[in-house]
MARZA-794379 format. One record per residue (C-alpha): residue number from 1; residue in one letter; x, z negated, y. Coordinates in Angstrom, 3 decimals. Example, Ala and Ser with C-alpha at 12.3 -4.5 7.8 and 13.67 -1.06 7.14 Angstrom:
# residues 2
   zator   zami          u          w          v
       1      A     12.300     -7.800     -4.500
       2      S     13.670     -7.140     -1.060
END
This chain:
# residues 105
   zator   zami          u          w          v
       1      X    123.921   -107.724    110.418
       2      X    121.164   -110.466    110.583
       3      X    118.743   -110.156    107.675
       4      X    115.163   -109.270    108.673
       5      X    113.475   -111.437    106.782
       6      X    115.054   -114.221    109.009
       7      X    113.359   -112.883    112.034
       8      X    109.631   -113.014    110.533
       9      X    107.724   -116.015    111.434
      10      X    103.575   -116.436    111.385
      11      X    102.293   -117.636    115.049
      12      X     99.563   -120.216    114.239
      13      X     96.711   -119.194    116.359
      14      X     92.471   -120.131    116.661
      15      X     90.120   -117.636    115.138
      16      X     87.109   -117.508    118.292
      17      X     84.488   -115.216    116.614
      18      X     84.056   -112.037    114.310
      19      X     83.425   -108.894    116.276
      20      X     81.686   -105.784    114.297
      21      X     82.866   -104.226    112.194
      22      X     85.865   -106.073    111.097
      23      X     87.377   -107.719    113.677
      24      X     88.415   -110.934    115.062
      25      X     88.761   -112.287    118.166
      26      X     91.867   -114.799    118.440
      27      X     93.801   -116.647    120.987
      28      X     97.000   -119.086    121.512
      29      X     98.784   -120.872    124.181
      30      X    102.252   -119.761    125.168
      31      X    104.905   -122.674    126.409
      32      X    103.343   -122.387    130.130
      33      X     99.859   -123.018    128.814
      34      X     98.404   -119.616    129.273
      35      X     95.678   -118.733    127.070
      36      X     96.266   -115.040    125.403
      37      X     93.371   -113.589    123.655
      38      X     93.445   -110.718    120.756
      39      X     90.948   -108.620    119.160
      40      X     92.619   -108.229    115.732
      41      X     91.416   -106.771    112.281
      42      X     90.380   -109.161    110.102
      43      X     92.969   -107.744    107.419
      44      X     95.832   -108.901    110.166
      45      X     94.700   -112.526    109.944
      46      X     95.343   -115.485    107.576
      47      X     92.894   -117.937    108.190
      48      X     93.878   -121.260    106.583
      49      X     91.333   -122.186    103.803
      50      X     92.321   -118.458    102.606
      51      X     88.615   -116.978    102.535
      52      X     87.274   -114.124    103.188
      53      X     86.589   -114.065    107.336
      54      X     82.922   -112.406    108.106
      55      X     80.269   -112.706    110.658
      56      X     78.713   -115.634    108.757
      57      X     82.219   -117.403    108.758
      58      X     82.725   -121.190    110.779
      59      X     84.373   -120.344    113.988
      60      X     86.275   -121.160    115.469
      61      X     88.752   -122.125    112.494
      62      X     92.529   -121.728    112.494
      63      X     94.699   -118.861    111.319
      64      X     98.350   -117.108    111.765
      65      X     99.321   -113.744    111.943
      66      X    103.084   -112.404    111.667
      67      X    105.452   -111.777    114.746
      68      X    108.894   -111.286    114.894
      69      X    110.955   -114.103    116.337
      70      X    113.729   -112.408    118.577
      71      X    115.822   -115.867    119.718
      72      X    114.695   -119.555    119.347
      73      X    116.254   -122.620    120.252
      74      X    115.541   -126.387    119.456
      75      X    111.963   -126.628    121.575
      76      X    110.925   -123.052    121.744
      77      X    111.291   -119.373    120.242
      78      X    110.852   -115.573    121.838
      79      X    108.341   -114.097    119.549
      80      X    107.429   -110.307    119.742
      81      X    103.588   -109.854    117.694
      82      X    103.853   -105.983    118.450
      83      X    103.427   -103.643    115.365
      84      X    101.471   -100.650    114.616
      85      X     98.862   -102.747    112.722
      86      X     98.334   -105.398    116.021
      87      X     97.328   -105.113    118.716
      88      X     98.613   -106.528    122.422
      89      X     96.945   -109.137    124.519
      90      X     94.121   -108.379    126.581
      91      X     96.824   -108.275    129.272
      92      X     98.753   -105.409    127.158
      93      X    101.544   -108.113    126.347
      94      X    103.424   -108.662    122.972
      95      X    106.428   -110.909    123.726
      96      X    105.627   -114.557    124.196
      97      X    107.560   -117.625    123.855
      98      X    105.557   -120.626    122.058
      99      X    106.489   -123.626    120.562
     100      X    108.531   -123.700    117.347
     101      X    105.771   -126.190    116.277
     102      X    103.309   -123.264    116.433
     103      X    105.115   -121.119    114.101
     104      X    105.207   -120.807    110.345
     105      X    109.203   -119.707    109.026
END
């Protein structure tokens, strides 16, 4: 039985805007270069320099939020970002496949 914590990664992705009342927008770029965008609560995000993310906040900046990585190989990794907390793409998607350079282990 594989352990879970194994299959947790953090996608890296860029933090566009905030959105009222505590929200995000966010998007990434999957292995075919499509652009996916996310409205996410700002609670669901990491931005890098670790501060607090508000409507008087830099953007765009960079940030990660978890996924689960459900296969990977050298190059490139199946990543699912689906939970109860996230939401899906604008699309209604939540399995991807990025770069392994993109993701945080």
């Amino acid at each position: 039985m594989t352990d879970r914590r194994e299959n947790e990664g953090e996608l890296r992705v860029i933090i566009i805007s905030f959105k009222e009342p505590s929200w995000v927008k966010c998007c990434f770029e999957d292995v075919n270069g499509k652009l996916h965008y996310f409205n996410e609560q700002v609670s669901m995000v990491i931005d890098l320099s670790k501060n607090f993310l508000d409507a008087n906040s830099q953007y765009p900046q960079h940030g990660y939020f978890s996924c689960e990585v459900l296969n990977k190989n050298d190059r490139t990794a199946k990543i699912d970002i689906h939970n109860p907390c996230l939401q899906r793409d604008q699309n209604g998607e939540s399995i991807f496949e990025v770069y392994l350079s993109q993701l945080n282990f």
